[in-house]
C-alpha positions as semicolon CSV with decimal commas, in nm:
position;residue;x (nm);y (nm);z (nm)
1;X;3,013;2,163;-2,926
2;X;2,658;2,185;-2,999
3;X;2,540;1,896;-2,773
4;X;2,733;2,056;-2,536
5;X;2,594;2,421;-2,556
6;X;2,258;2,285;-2,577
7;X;2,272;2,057;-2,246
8;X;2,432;2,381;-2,107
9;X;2,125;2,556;-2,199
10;X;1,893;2,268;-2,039
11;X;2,043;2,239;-1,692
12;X;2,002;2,627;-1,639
13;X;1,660;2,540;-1,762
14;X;1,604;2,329;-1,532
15;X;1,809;2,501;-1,284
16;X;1,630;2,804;-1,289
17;X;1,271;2,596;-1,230
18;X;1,386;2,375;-0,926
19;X;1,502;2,676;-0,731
20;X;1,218;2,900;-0,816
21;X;1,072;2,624;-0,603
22;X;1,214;2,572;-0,355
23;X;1,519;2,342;-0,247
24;X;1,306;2,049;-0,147
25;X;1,079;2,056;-0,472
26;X;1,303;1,953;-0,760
27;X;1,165;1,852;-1,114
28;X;1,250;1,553;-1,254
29;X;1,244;1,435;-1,581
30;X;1,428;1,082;-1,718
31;X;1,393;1,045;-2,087
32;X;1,582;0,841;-2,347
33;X;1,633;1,130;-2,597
34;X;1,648;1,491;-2,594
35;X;1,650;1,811;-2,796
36;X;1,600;2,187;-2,716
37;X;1,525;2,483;-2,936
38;X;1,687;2,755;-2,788
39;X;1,522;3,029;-3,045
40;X;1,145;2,899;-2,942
41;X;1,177;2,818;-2,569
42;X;1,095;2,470;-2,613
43;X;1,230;2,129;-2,443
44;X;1,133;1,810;-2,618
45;X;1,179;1,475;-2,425
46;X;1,110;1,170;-2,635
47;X;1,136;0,738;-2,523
48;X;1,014;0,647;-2,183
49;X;0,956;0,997;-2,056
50;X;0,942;1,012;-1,634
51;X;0,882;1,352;-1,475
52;X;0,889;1,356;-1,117
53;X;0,823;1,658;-0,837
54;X;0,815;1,514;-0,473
55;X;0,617;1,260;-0,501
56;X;0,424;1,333;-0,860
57;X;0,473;1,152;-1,107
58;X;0,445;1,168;-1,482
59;X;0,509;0,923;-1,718
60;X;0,465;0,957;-2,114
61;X;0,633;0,844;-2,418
62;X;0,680;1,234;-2,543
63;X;0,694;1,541;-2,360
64;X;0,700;1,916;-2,468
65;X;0,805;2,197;-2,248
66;X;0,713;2,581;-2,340
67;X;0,913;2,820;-2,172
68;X;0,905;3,172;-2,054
69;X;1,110;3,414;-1,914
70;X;1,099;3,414;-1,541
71;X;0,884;3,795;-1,426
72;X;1,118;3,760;-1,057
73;X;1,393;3,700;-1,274
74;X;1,479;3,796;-1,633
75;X;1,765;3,560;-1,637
76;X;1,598;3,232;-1,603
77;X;1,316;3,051;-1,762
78;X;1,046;2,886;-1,627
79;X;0,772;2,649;-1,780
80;X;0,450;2,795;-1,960
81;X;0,296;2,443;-2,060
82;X;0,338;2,094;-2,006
83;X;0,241;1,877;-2,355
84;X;0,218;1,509;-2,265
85;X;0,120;1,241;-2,528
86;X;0,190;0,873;-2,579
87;X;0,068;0,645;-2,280
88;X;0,025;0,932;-2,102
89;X;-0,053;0,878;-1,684
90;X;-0,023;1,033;-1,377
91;X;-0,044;1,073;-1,019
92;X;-0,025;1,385;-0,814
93;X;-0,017;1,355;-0,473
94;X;0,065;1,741;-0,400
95;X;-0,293;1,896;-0,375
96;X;-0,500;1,686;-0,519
97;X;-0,451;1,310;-0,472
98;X;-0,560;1,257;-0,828
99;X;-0,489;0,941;-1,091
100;X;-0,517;0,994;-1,430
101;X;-0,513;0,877;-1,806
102;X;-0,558;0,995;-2,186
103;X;-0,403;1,032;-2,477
104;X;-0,260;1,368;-2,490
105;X;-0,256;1,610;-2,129
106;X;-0,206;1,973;-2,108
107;X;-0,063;2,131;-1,795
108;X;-0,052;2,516;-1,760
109;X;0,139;2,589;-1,435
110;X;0,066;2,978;-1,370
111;X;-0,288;2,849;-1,378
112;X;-0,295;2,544;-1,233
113;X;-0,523;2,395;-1,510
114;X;-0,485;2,051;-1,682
115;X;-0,673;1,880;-1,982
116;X;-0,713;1,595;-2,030
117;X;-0,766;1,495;-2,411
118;X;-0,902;1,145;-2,571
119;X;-1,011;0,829;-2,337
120;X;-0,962;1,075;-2,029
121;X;-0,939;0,892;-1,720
122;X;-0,937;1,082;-1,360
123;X;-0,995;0,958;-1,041
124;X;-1,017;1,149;-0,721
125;X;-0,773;0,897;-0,441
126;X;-0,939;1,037;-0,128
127;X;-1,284;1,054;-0,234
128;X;-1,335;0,806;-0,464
129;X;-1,473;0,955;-0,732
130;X;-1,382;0,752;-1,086
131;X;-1,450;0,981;-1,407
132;X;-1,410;0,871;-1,831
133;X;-1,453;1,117;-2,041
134;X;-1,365;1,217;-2,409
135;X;-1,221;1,544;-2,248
136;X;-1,141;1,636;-1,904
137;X;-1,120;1,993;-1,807
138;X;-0,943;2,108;-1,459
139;X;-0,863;2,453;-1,277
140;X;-0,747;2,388;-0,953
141;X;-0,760;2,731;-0,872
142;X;-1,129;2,754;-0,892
143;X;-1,171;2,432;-0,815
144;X;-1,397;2,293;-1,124
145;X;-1,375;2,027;-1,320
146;X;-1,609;1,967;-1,661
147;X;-1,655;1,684;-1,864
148;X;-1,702;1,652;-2,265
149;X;-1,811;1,319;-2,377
150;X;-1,717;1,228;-2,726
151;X;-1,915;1,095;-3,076
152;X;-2,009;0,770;-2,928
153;X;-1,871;0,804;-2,610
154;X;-2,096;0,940;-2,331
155;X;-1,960;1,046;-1,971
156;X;-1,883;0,783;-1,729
157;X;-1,902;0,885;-1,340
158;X;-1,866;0,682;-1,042
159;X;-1,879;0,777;-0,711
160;X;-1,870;0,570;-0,357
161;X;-2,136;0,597;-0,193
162;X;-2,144;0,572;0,217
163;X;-2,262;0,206;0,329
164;X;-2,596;0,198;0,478
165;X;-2,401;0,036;0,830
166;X;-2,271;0,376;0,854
167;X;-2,604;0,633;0,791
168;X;-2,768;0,414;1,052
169;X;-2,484;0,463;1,266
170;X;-2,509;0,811;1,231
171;X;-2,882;0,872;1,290
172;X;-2,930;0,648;1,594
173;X;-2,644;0,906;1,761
């Protein structure tokens, strides 16, 4: 009865986020085991998480969902945070076209900011821009990004540059 109550109380969870956004944008998320806490607001997914939205992709070996009451509507619950850890990766094609790495990641959704904590790893698809740091700090609303090296671990950044082919190109014009 309990099992059943509780994935009772995670499909309206998860009900109530996939059609706050839309019919096309569903959320995802495959996972071996599972447990809520009803009391809290809180989703864990443990073994082989997979989260999914379009074509983002998140894959950990633990995952931690905060919830909050929905402000449009009191009856449903959306998330507050994203806690990712174990293996954690990702790729998010949505906005961004960013690929990423580290031992634990942070997503808050209202604010559209992720960190990025211990052997951070982010790369920028489009541009080409590679970053390692000890802790990677994003607000997509704002658009920056900073960088915190750690102990004995300074900041890596690469960037492409343009070939020389193509500035000469561009001058003779």
């Amino acid at each position: 009865m309990i099992k059943f109550l509780t994935l009772k109380i995670f499909t309206l969870c998860i009900l109530g986020i996939s059609s706050l956004q839309g019919e096309e944008n569903y959320l995802n998320i495959d996972a071996k085991h599972f447990d809520a806490d009803q009391n809290n607001n809180i989703m864990n997914f443990r073994g082989d998480v997979k989260m999914t939205k379009n074509k983002d992709i998140l894959l950990c070996q633990k995952l931690v969902v905060h919830l909050k009451v929905s402000p449009e509507d009191k009856t449903k619950k959306i998330p507050k945070e994203y806690i990712a850890t174990g293996n954690v990766s990702f790729v998010l094609y949505t906005n961004n076209n960013l690929k990423g790495k580290g031992d634990v990641v942070y997503y808050y959704p209202k604010e559209k900011k992720y960190i990025i904590m211990g052997n951070g790893y982010l790369e920028n698809i489009k541009e080409g821009k590679i970053v390692y740091a000890e802790k990677i700090y994003i607000d997509e609303l704002t658009g920056q990004t900073k960088l915190d090296g750690g102990k004995d671990k300074p900041i890596k950044f690469r960037l492409r540059l343009q070939d020389n082919k193509d500035t000469k190109t561009s001058k003779g014009k």
